[in-house]
Structures are given as C-alpha cells and as structure tokens.
Steps between C-alpha positions, in 0.01 A plus 500: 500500500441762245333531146580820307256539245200652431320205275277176614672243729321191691590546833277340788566830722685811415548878618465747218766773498386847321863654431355755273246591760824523768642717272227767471466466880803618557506781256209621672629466818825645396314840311284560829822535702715834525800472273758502807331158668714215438250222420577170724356171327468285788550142333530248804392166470562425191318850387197400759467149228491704204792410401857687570691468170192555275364738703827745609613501114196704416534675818844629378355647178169637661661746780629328771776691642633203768378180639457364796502101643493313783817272519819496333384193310212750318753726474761280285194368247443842428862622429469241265292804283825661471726700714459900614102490580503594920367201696440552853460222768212581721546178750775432726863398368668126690831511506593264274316695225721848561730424204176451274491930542818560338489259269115571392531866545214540692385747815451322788223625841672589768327501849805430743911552558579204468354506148722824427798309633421172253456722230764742547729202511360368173583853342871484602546171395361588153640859497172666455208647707208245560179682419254507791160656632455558840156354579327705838237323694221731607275224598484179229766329821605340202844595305666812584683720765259646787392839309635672851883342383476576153705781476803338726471198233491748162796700642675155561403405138635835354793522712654176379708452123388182397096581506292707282210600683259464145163531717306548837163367516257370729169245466144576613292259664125563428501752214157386396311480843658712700595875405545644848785225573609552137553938542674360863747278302564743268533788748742287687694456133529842419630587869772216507599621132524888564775416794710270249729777373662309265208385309469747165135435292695614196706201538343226660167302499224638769201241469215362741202462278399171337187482211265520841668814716582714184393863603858688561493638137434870525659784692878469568568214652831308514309191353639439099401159509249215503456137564270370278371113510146388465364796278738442206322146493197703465345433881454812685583440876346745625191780343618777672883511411591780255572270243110384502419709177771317280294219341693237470404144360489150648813326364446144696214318405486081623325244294414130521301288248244226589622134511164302550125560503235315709163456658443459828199432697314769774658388870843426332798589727808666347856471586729460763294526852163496312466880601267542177170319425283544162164617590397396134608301196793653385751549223840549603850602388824308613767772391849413413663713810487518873744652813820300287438802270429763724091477573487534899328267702361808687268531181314210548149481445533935463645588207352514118703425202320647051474174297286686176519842683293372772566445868483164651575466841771274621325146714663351792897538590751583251741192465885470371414453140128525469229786545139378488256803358136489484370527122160386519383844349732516215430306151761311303765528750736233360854357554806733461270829455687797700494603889573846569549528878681856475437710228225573264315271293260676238349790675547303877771607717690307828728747624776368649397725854162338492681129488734613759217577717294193468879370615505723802833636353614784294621510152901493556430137718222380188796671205805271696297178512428409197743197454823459279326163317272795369645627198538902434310561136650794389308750262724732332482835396423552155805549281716255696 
C-alpha cells in the first residue's frame, strides 16, 4: 500500500519516505565518484521497502546510470518506468524465466555453461545477443564461476554470437569486518580478470564494491563501476568505506501512534509469557503496531520507541498488533499522539542501526520487514 503525498493522513502505522532527501543522496554520492564509474542503484526487494516505483523514478533523474534487482519479477515492475534504462539481474535465472531477458531487455549473471547455453539459445531465437555479466566467485561460495575458471567461462561468453558479455563482477563477503579476506577476494578478482583476454574496461562493467567495500577508486584500476544499496537510503554500512565522507541522509523513518492509555499497578505482569513485571505503579502505552508491521519479536522488553521526543522503553514481548511502552514518566500522553520507532522526533533520534541491533539484525533484514499492510507515505520533493 502506498500514499504519495506529503500532507496529514490518519494512519495507525506508516513508514515515511524522504524522496527529496533520496535525491540529494544520490547527487552526493554521484559528485564524490570519478566521472568514468557507472553508478549501480541496487533496488532489490522492492528498493529494500522503500518503495521501487517511487523510489527508481527519482533515481532515474538523480544519476543512476543502471539498476540492479533480484528476480525477473523486480525486474518487469521496473521496466514499467519506461524502456532503455540497463537493469541487471544479480540472482540466478530458472528456466522458465529465460524468455523474460529478451523480452525485458535485461542483463542476466552468469556463473555456469549451462547458463551460456540457455541464454545463447534465447539470443538466437530472438535474433539478438542476450546481455550478460560473468559473476567470479573468489570466496562468497555463493553465485558465480570458481575465480580459478573465470577466464575459460568469459572466453566462452565472448566467443559465442548470441551473448553480449555487458559485465564481470564479483561479491565480497565481509567488507566491513574483515579487510584482510576482503584485499584476498579482491586480489583473487583482479588475477582471474587480467587472464580473461576478451574482457575490455573501455567496454564492459568491472565492479566488486558495494556502499561497505568501496575503496578501488584511485590509481588505475580496471574498476568503472559501483554497486551501491544501503547508503543511497542514507545508512552507511560500513565507517571505513571510501564513500564514508559523503553525508548522506536517513530516507526511512517508521512510525506508529498510540491506541490506548492505562494505569497499572507495581507487580503487574505484561504480555505474552509474563517476561516483564512493573516494579512500580505505572503508566503505559498500548501502540497501534506490532511484528504484523514489521516490529521484531527479538526487541522485546530492549528496544525504546520518542512519544514527545522522549524515550520510553518498550515492556514485555512485542505481539502481532500491539506494542506495550512504559510512559509513566511522560505527561499528557493521550490517545492517537505519534510513535516514532525509526527516525527523529524533535531533537531525539532512533536510527534505524540502533533498532536493528536491539533486533540482533542489521538494517537490510529491519528495511525488508516492515510489512505490506504498512503503507509507504511519500514526501515529495519540492516543486513536484
């Protein structure tokens, strides 16, 4: 469910969309890169619950160069933008889904043979090349030919009429917490892709990094482009990636509003499995939202939510439709006032990484469950 707007609405839980924020994210993302990087927007799952129509049409006039999904599926609601804008399919392709290339123009990953057969086959049948990148393992064990048979797979690629070879990337595995494997991944990269002849920087795609492994900028490297996810949405993976210095804003933010206050007495238990008990008379909260909406159960009894611009901690387990919050300390907390559980509220801030941790999670998991009975409120740039 969406809302595009940027007035007053009465919903009982809603995620607040800052488009014009997206957009100067990713002009500043886009002006910190050299002019010969292709800029990536990464806009899987559903544009990590932003959002993917709303949020790719500004994407398209804020300097995104291609896109890239998940599934054919993502890939068809976004040619529904328009045609010509480069979408590439990062997960694997079934069978049944080969046709969807041709027909969507996209670039499919490649990480095996008998993917080049499929696809070559495809290409005859339509009588043009099918766009690919050759993805090279070099230690995700995910997607992607072993980097040691990478070049025997590019030169198959490149030998064969009905395939473009459009790309060759590969994936690291633990940009932010582990640079020595990261330099090893990348080491293996660069070997694999110096002994695949046929692959020519000038005209196709060389990326690895991601918002959190971004450091292959300088020098002369065959890198001219970048996959870039979570920091366009204004979260910063990871402190230490290049990219660290551009400044970009929350766009997210996840609110609720309070359905019912009530006293209870000291020794009270709360919730499912009692896990919470009032040590003194209390005031609390029942807000209007619970994991139906996207609040984990793994924040129960941890987590804070800003009613007034102050935190009140969250009491007992969260349920389906109901989050119990302690406002004993608050004054003339009333019915329907708003619940900010991500996002700032006056001068208080809940950053979505600090409500992923109480979660035991990170920020992509928290982004992709919030719910689809919560609507998207969309606030526009100014001028639209």
């Amino acid at each position: 469910m969406t809302q595009v707007t940027d007035s007053k609405h009465s919903h009982r839980c809603w995620a607040e969309i800052d488009l014009a924020a997206l957009e100067r994210n990713l002009k500043l993302i886009r002006a910190s890169l050299p002019s010969h990087i292709h800029y990536v927007a990464v806009v899987k799952a559903d544009a990590y619950g932003h959002g993917l129509h709303q949020v790719a049409a500004r994407m398209m006039q804020s300097g995104a160069d291609l896109f890239a999904v998940a599934n054919v599926a993502e890939a068809a609601t976004l040619r529904e933008l328009g045609p010509g804008w480069p979408i590439l399919l990062l997960s694997p392709v079934l069978p049944e889904e080969d046709r969807f290339i041709a027909e969507l123009d996209l670039a499919a990953t490649v990480s095996s043979s008998d993917e080049i057969e499929r696809f070559a086959a495809t290409g005859k049948r339509v009588g043009r090349p099918i766009a690919v990148h050759v993805k090279i393992d070099t230690g995700m064990g995910r997607l992607g030919v072993w980097h040691e048979h990478a070049p025997a797979l590019c030169a198959l690629v490149t030998g064969n009429p009905h395939l473009n070879l459009a790309g060759v990337y590969t994936h690291f595995s633990s940009p932010d917490d582990d640079p020595v494997f990261t330099e090893e991944q990348r080491r293996r990269f660069l070997a694999a892709l110096a002994k695949c002849k046929s692959v020519n920087p000038a005209r196709v795609l060389v990326h690895a990094d991601n918002s959190a492994g971004l450091e292959t900028m300088p020098g002369a490297s065959p890198f001219n482009a970048v996959r870039v996810g979570l920091l366009q949405f204004g979260i910063l993976p990871h402190p230490n990636s290049l990219l660290a210095q551009v400044h970009t804003e929350p766009v997210f933010s996840f609110h609720t509003r309070v359905g019912l206050v009530k006293e209870l007495p000291a020794g009270t238990t709360i919730s499912y499995g009692r896990t919470h008990k009032l040590t003194r008379d209390s005031l609390v909260a029942i807000l209007c939202a619970g994991y139906g909406d996207g609040i984990p159960r793994a924040v129960s009894n941890r987590a804070h939510v800003l009613i007034h611009g102050k935190r009140c901690p969250l009491l007992g387990r969260v349920t389906m439709d109901q989050t119990i919050v302690d406002v004993t300390d608050l004054a003339h907390v009333q019915c329907g006032d708003e619940v900010t559980l991500v996002g700032r509220q006056n001068d208080a801030l809940i950053s979505i990484t600090e409500f992923s941790q109480w979660a035991d999670t990170i920020p992509w998991e928290t982004l992709c469950s919030v719910t689809k009975r919560v609507p998207r409120v969309y606030r526009m740039p100014l001028g639209i």
